[in-house]
C-alpha positions as CSV (number, residue, x, y, z in Angstrom):
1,X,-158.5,-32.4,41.0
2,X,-156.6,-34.0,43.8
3,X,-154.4,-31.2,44.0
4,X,-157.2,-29.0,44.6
5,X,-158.8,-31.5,47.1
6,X,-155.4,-31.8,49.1
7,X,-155.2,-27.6,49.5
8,X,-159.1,-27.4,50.4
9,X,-158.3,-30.0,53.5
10,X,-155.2,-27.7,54.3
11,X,-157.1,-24.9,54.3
12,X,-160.0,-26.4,56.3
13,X,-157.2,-27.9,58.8
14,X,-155.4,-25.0,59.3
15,X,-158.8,-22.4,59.1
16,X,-160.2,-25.4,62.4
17,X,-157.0,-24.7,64.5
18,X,-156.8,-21.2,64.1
19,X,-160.4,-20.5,64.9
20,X,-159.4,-23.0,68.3
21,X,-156.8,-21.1,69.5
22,X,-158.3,-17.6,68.9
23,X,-161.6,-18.7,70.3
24,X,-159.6,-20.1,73.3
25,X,-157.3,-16.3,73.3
26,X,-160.9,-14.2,73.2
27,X,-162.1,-16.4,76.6
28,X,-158.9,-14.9,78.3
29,X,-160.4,-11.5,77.6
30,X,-164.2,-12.2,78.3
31,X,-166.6,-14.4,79.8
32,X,-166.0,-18.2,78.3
33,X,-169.7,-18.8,77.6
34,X,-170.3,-15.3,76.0
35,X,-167.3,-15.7,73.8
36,X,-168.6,-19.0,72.6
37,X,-172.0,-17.9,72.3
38,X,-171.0,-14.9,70.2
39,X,-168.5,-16.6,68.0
40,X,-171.4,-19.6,67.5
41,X,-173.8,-17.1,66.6
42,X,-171.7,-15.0,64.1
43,X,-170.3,-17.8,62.5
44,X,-174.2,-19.0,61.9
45,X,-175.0,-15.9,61.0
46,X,-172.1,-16.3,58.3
47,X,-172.6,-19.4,57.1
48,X,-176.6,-18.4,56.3
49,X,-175.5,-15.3,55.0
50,X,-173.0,-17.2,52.3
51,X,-175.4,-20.1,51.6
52,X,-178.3,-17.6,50.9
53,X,-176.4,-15.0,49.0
54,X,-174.1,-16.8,46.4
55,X,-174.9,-20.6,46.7
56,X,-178.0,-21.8,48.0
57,X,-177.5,-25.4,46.3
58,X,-174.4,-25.1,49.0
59,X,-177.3,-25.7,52.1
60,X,-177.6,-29.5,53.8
61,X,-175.0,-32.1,55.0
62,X,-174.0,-32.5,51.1
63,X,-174.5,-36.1,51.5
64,X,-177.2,-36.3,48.5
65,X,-174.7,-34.5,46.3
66,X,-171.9,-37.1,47.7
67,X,-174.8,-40.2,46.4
68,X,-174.9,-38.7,43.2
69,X,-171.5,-37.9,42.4
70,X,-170.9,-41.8,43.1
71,X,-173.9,-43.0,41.3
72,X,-172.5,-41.3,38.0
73,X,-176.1,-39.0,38.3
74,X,-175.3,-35.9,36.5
75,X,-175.4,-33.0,39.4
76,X,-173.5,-29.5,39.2
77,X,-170.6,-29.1,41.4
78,X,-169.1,-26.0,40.8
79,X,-166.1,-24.0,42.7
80,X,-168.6,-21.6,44.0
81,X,-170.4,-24.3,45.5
82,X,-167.1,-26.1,47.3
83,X,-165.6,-22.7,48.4
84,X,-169.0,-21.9,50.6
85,X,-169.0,-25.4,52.0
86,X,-165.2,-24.7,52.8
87,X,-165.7,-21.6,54.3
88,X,-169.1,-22.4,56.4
89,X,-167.8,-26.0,57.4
């Protein structure tokens, strides 16, 4: 479980900065607050997309789900669930 914890902050690392420096390589191209504005709204657009379509339990800070987990409180935390959070950080 570690193991898998370690590669999903990797991934989330690595997935931050190369989002950055492409975001920062599209504003050489076009206007800086069009580029941000269309990369904010596609990536919301995603994220709502992901959370409605295969994990819906996925919506929310995930702070509740954090309480519970601590609390021993018997809550479903799947892959599917983790992998949309990952992706829609």
């Amino acid at each position: 479980m570690v193991l898998i914890a370690a590669l999903a902050a990797v991934l989330l690392k690595q997935g931050i900065g190369w989002l950055g420096t492409w975001r920062v390589q599209a504003s050489y191209l076009l206007p800086a607050w069009g580029c941000y504005l269309a990369i904010g709204l596609s990536g919301g657009v995603l994220a709502g997309w992901l959370i409605e379509r295969f994990a819906p339990e996925a919506s929310g800070s995930g702070i509740p789900q954090v309480k519970a987990a601590l609390a021993q409180a018997p809550i479903t935390l799947d892959l599917r669930v983790a992998l949309v959070k990952l992706v829609r950080f």
